[in-house]
N, C-alpha and C positions, 0 to 999 in steps of 0.2 A: 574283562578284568579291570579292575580301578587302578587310578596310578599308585595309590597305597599298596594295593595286592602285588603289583608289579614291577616293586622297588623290595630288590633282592641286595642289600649292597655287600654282601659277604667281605665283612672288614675293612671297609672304606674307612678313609681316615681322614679326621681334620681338627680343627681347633676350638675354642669356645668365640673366642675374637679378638681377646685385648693384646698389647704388645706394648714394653716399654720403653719403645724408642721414641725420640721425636721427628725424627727424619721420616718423613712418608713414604719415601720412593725404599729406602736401605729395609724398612719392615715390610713393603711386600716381597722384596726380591726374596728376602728371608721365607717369607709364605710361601712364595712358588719354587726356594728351592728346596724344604722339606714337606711339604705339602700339595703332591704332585696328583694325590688322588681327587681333592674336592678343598680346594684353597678358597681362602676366604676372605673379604677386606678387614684390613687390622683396627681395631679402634684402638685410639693414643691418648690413652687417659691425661699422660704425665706431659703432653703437648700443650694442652690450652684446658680451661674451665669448662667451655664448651663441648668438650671432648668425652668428659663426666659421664659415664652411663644411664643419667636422665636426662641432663640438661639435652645432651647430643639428640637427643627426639623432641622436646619441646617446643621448638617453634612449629607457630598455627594455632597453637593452644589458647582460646579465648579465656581472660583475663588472668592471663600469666605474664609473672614481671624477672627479668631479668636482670639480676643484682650482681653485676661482676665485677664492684667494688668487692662486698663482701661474701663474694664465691657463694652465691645463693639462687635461689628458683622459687619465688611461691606465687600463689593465686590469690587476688585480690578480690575480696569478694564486695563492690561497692554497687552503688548506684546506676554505671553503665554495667552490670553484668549482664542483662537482658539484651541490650543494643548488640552485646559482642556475642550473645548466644545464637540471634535470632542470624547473625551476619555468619557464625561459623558451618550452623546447620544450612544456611542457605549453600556454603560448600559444600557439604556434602550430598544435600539434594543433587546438587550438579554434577556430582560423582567428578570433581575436579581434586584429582589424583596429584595431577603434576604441583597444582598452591601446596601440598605437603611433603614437597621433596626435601631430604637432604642435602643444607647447599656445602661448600669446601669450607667453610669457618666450623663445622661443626663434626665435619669428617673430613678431615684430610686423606686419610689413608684410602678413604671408597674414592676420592679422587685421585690418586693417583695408581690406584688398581684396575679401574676403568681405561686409565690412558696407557696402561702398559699391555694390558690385557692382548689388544690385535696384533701384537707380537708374537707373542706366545701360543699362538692356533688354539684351535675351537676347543672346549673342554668337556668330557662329558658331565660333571658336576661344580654347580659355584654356589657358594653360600654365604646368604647376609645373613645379619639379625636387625632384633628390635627388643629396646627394652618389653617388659613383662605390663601390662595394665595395674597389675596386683601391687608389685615393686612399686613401680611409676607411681602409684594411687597414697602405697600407704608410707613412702619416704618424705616426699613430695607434700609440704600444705599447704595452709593458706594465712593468710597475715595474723590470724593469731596463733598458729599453730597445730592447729587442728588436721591431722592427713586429710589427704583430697579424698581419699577412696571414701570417705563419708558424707562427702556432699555429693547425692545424687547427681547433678545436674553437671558438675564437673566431673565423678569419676565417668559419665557414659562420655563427656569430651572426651577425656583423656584415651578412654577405650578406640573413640573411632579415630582419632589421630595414628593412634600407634598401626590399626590396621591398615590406615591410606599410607603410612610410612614403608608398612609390610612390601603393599602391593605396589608400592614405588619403585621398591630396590628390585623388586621380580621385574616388574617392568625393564629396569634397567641393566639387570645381569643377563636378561635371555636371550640376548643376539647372541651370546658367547659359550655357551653352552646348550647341551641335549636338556639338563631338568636343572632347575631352581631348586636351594632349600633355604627356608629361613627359619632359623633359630629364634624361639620368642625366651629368652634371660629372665627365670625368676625366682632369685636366689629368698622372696621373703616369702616363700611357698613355704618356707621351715615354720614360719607363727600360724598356720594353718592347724584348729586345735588349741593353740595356745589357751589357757586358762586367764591372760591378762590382756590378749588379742581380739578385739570382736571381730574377726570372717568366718561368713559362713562359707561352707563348701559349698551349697547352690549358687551363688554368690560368682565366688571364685572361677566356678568351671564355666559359669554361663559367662564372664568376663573374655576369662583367656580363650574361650571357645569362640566368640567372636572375631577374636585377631587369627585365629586357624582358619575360620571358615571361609576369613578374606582371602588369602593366602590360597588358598585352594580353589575357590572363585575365580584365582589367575594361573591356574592352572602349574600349580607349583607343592612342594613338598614342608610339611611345617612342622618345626621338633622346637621341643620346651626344654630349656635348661635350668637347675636346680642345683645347687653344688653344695648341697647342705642338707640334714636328712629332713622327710618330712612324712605324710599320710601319701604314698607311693600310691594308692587308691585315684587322687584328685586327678593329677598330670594326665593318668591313662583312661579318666573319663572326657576330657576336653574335647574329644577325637583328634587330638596329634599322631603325627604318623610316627614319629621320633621321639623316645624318652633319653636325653642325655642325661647322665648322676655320676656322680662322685664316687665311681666303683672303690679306688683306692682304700679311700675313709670311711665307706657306707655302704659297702657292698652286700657284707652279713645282714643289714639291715634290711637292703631293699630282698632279700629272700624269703625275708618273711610274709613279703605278697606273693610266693608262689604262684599261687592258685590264677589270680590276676596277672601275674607277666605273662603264664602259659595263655590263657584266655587276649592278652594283648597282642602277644605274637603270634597267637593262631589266629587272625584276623586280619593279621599282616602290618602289627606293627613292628618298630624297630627299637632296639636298645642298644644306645650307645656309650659303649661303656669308659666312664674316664679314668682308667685303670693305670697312667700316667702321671704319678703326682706335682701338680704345677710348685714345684719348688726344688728345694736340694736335694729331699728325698728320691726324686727320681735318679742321682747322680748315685746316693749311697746302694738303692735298690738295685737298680740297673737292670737291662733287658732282659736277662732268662729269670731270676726272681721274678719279675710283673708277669712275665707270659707264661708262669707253673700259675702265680693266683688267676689269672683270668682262664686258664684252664681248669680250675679248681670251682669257679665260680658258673662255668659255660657248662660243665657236668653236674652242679646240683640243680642249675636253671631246667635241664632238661631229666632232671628223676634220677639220674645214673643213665641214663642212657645215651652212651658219648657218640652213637650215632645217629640222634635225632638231628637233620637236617636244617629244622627251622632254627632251632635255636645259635647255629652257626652261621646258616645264609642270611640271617636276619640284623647281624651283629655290626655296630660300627666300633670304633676307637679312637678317642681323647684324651687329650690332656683332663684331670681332677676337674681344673678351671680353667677363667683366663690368667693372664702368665702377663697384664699390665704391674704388678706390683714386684716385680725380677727385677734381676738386671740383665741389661741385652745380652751379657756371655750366658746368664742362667738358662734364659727361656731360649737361647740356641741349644742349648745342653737337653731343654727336655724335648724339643722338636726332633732332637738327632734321636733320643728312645724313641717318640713316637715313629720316626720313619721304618726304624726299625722293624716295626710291628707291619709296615706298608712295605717293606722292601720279602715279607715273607707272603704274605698274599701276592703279590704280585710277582713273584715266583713259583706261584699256586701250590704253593704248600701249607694247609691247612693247619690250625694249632693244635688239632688232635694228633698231627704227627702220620697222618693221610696227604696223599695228590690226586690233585685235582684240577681239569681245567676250568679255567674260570673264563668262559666263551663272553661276558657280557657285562664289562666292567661299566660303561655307558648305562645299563639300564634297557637297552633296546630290544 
């Protein structure tokens, strides 16, 4: 059995990553104490520039410039681009993992999640992320503008950067836990299609499929996040194990690939649904509203057949998105619904309104 076959997480819960504190230490304790099942290090947007959900991955990156006068990022494309090409590939030849860590200027939060971490005993799930190649590629340009994702030569940088980032954080989360997951964030999967967008989908998947395959290379768990609707097709060709979506807002949407979630999850992938709206809405909805729709949505997922197994053992639960754009009282507000949804699997009672025990919250 593959570790994808044999990652059952029957409603495990966690988050997308961001958080709007600036205090490091106050936003994990927050993590570990609503997100007990598979806690995650918080990234703090509203901390530093750096913090940004691309810049936070950009160093390593051959002839990228760091503009934090005017809160910028782009690639310089001159004269020495070759000298810093032939010098970054020569990293990677060397499979020198650790020159592409995340150091604490750039993530505070994965540093002080680390340090608090051998407190707290061994976990059976921990999860990083990593910005998306696609994201990264086509936000991200170059001195005149132009996104990176079109210059060959830097978007394949950008690609293997993000995967030695991938395999950094596994590296660093797996003293601490039974399995790794890493979240790859790629909210511009929505211009996938676009009529004004040039990506292609070969493109695309063979991109983000590279940053999975690192990831798995280390012996670790890799799920795509999207918080916006898109061609539901791409994400579940990557070979991700994990499809995280914006059930909330796009739930009806992503059911129109039927055919393809049944075919994803019979394979043994996972959908994890963000059926938590990262905002006020989760306060006005509240718990028993979100868990009739996510029961409303887990029975068209499986035909009408509300005892089809996989489409329940296969299920995780999220927030919409990240919850950096709240305020600290808000996104405790939606962590408390999310627990909610974790405080009933872990009294093994399933949301079909069945019990059950759940022998093997670990995975083992």
């Amino acid at each position: 059995m593959t570790l994808k076959e044999s990652f059952r997480p029957g409603g495990l819960t966690t988050m997308v990553g961001s958080l709007p504190h600036r205090d490091p230490e106050q936003a994990c304790r927050l993590v570990f104490e609503f997100l007990e099942d598979c806690p995650t290090w918080p990234q703090l947007p509203r901390r530093s520039f750096k913090e940004n959900m691309t810049v936070q991955y950009s160093g390593g990156m051959p002839a990228l410039v760091l503009d934090e006068a005017g809160n910028r990022i782009y690639f310089k494309i001159g004269d020495d681009l070759l000298r810093q090409l032939e010098e970054f590939y020569g990293r990677i030849i060397e499979d020198d993992v650790d020159y592409f860590a995340i150091g604490p200027e750039y993530a505070a939060g994965l540093e002080a999640f680390i340090r608090l971490l051998p407190g707290l005993g061994r976990r059976a799930y921990l999860k990083g992320c990593v910005v998306g190649p696609v994201t990264f590629g086509m936000t991200v340009t170059d001195d005149v503008r132009r996104p990176a994702f079109y210059h060959p030569e830097i978007s394949d940088a950008v690609t293997k950067v993000l995967a030695m980032k991938a395999r950094w954080q596994v590296r660093l989360l797996r003293p601490f836990c039974d399995r790794v997951i890493i979240f790859i964030d790629e909210p511009y999967l929505a211009a996938v299609g676009s009529a004004v967008i040039n990506l292609k989908k070969e493109e695309v998947v063979r991109k983000i499929g590279e940053v999975v395959e690192a990831v798995h290379g280390e012996g670790a768990l890799a799920g795509i996040h999207c918080c916006a609707n898109t061609d539901w097709s791409v994400p579940m060709e990557t070979g991700v194990d994990i499809l995280n979506f914006d059930a909330f807002g796009f739930g009806r949407n992503l059911l129109l690939y039927r055919p393809q979630l049944r075919r994803f999850i019979d394979a043994g992938g996972v959908l994890a649904w963000g059926i938590v709206p990262a905002g006020e809405t989760a306060r006005a909805e509240g718990f028993d509203s979100l868990r009739r729709l996510l029961l409303d949505y887990w029975r068209q997922t499986a035909e009408g057949d509300v005892a089809d197994e996989k489409v329940r053992s296969s299920a995780m639960i999220t927030p919409s998105c990240g919850l950096g754009t709240l305020t600290p009282e808000l996104s405790r507000t939606v962590l408390k619904v999310l627990k909610q949804f974790a405080d009933e699997f872990s009294e093994r009672r399933l949301l079909f309104g069945e019990t059950r025990r759940i022998k093997d919250r670990g995975g083992r």
